[in-house]
C-alpha positions as CSV (number, residue, x, y, z in Angstrom):
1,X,125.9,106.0,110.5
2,X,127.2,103.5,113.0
3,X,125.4,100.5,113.4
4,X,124.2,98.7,116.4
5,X,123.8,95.6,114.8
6,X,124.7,95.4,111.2
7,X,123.1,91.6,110.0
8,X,119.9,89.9,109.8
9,X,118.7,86.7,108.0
10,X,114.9,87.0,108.4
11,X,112.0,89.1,108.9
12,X,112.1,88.9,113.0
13,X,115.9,90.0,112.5
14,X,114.8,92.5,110.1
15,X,112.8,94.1,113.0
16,X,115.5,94.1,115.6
17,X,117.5,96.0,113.0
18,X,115.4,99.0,113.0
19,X,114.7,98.9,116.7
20,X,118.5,98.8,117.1
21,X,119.4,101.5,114.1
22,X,116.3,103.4,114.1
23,X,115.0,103.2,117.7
24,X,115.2,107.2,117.8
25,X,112.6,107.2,115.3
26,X,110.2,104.9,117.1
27,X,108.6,107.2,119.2
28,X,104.6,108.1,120.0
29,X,102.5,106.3,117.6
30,X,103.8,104.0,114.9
31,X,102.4,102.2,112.1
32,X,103.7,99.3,110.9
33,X,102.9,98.8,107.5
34,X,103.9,94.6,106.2
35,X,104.4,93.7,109.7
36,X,104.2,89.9,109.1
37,X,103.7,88.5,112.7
38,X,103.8,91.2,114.2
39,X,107.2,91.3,115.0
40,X,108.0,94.7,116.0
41,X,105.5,95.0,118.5
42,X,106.9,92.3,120.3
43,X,110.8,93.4,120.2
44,X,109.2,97.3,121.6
45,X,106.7,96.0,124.0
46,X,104.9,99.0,126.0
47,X,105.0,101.1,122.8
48,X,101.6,102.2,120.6
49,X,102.3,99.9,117.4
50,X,99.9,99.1,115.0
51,X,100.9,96.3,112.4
52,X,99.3,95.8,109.2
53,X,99.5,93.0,106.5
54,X,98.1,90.4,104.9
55,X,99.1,88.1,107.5
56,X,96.5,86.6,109.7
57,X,98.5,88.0,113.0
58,X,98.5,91.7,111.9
59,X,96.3,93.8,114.0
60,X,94.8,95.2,110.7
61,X,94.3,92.8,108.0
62,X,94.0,93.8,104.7
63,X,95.6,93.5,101.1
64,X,97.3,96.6,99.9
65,X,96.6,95.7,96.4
66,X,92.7,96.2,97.1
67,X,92.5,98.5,100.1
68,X,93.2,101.7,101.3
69,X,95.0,102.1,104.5
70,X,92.2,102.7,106.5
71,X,93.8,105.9,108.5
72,X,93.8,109.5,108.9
73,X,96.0,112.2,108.0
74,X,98.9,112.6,109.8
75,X,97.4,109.8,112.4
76,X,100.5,108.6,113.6
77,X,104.3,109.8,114.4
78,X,105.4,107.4,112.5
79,X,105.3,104.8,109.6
80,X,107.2,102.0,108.9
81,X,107.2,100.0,105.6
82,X,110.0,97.7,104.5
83,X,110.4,95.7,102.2
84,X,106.8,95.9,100.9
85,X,106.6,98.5,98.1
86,X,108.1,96.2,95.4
87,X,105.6,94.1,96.3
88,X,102.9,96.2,95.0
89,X,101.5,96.8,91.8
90,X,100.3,100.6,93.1
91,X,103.7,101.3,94.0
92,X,103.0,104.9,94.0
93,X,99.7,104.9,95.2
94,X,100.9,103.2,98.8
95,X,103.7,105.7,99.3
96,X,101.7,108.5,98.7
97,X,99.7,107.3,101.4
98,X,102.1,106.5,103.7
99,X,103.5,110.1,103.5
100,X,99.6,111.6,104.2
101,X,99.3,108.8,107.7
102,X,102.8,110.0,108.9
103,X,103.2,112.8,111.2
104,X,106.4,113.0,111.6
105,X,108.4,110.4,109.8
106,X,108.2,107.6,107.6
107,X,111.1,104.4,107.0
108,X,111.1,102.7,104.4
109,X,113.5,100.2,102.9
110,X,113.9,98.9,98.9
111,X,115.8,96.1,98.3
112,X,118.6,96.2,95.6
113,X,117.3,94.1,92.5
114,X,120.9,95.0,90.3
115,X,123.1,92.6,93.2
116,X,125.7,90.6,91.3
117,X,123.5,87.3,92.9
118,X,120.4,88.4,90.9
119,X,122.5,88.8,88.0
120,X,124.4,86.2,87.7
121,X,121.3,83.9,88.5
122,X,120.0,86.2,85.4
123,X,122.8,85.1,83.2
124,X,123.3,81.6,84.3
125,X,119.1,81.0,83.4
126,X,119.0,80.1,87.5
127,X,115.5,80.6,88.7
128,X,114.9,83.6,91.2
129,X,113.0,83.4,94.3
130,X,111.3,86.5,93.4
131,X,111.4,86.6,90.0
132,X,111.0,84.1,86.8
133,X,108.0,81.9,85.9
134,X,107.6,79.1,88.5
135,X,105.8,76.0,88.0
136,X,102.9,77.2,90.1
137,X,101.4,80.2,91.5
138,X,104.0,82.1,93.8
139,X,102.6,83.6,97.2
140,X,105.5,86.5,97.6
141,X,107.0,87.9,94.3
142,X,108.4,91.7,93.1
143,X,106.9,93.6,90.4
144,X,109.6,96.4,90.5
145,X,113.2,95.9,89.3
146,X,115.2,98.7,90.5
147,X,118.9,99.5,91.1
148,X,120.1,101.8,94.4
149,X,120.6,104.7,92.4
150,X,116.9,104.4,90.6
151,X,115.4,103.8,94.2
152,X,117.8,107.1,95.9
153,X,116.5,109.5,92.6
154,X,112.6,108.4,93.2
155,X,112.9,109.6,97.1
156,X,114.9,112.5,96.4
157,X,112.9,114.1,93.3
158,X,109.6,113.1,94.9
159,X,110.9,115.5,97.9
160,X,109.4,118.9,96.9
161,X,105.9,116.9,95.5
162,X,105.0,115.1,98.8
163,X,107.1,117.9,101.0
164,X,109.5,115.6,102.9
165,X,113.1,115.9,102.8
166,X,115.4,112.5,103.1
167,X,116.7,113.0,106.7
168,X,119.0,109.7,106.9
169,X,119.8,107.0,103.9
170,X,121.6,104.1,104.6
171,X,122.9,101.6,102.0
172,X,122.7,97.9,103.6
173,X,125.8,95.3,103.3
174,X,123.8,92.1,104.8
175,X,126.9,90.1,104.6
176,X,128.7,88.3,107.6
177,X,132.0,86.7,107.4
178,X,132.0,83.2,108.1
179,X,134.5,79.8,107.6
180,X,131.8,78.7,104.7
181,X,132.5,82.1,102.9
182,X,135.6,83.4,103.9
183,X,137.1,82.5,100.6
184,X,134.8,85.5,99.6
185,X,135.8,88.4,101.8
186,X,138.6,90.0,99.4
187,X,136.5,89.5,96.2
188,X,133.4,91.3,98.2
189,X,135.4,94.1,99.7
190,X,137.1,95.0,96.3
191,X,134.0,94.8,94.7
192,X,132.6,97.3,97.4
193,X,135.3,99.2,97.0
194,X,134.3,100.6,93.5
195,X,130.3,99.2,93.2
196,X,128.4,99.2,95.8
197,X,125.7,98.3,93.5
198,X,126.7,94.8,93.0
199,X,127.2,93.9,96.5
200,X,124.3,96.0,98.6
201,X,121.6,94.4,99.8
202,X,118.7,97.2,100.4
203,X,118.8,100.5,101.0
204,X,117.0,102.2,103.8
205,X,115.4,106.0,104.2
206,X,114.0,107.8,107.2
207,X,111.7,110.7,105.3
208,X,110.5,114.0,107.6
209,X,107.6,115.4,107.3
């Protein structure tokens, strides 16, 4: 798959990713499931979006933790959700639900939690942003720890239960070369080379119904 535009260092970016990469997909009615602020519906003005989060500025607000999606079957062409499910203690319970809303298609992305950064923070006691035990309360934090292949086996053997099949999968390198980490390049793309494991940053799936 050949990228439009291959980086993005926030949520907002996150959105003109899949509008760039996935646009094809974005057709008729779509669901945005962890929209934040909404993003998405700005970037595809025009377009029948419907965001849903936690956040204030969702058109639906509601906690995923202690609500049902409040939609019909097959209610919309198509669902987006990324970077939400690790989020969620009911895991299975949410994607099961997002196949059911979905008409056509659903995207969803899972980050890599195996990334040699998590690791060696791991192994060097650093504390993790979405991990560890913080002095206080955190807002955002995952309760999955899962590698690529762990994330590609659940879509592809939960293909026959939920009837879907996995129409595109795409394995994300967020990195940009810069001056600051230029010194890096040869030691990432060797690394690449023989684990993408270590060096991926999510991993992306368009599912059809």
């Amino acid at each position: 798959m050949k990228l439009k535009q291959k980086y993005y260092t926030d949520r907002k970016g996150r959105q003109h990713f899949l509008a760039a990469n996935f646009g094809k997909y974005l057709q008729g009615s779509v669901l945005d499931v962890g929209c934040s602020d909404n993003h998405l519906k700005n970037i595809l003005k025009g377009q029948r979006i419907l965001g849903v989060d936690i956040n204030k500025n969702a058109d639906v607000v509601l906690n995923l933790e202690k609500q049902k999606l409040p939609f019909k079957k097959g209610e919309f062409d198509t669902v987006i959700c990324l970077e939400v499910l690790e989020h969620l203690n009911n895991f299975y319970e949410v994607f099961e639900d997002l196949l059911k809303i979905a008409k056509k298609y659903v995207i969803i992305s899972l980050p890599n939690n195996y990334d040699i950064y998590t690791i060696s923070s791991i192994f060097r006691g650093k504390p993790m942003k979405q991990y560890g035990l913080p002095p206080t309360p955190p807002e955002d934090r995952h309760k999955w720890l899962f590698s690529l292949k762990e994330a590609i086996r659940f879509l592809k053997v939960n293909q026959r239960k939920y009837n879907y099949k996995i129409k595109e999968q795409l394995i994300h390198f967020n990195f940009k070369i810069t001056i600051k980490n230029f010194w890096k390049v040869p030691f990432y793309y060797f690394i690449k080379l023989f684990r993408k494991n270590l060096v991926a940053t999510n991993i992306w799936f368009v599912l059809e119904k």
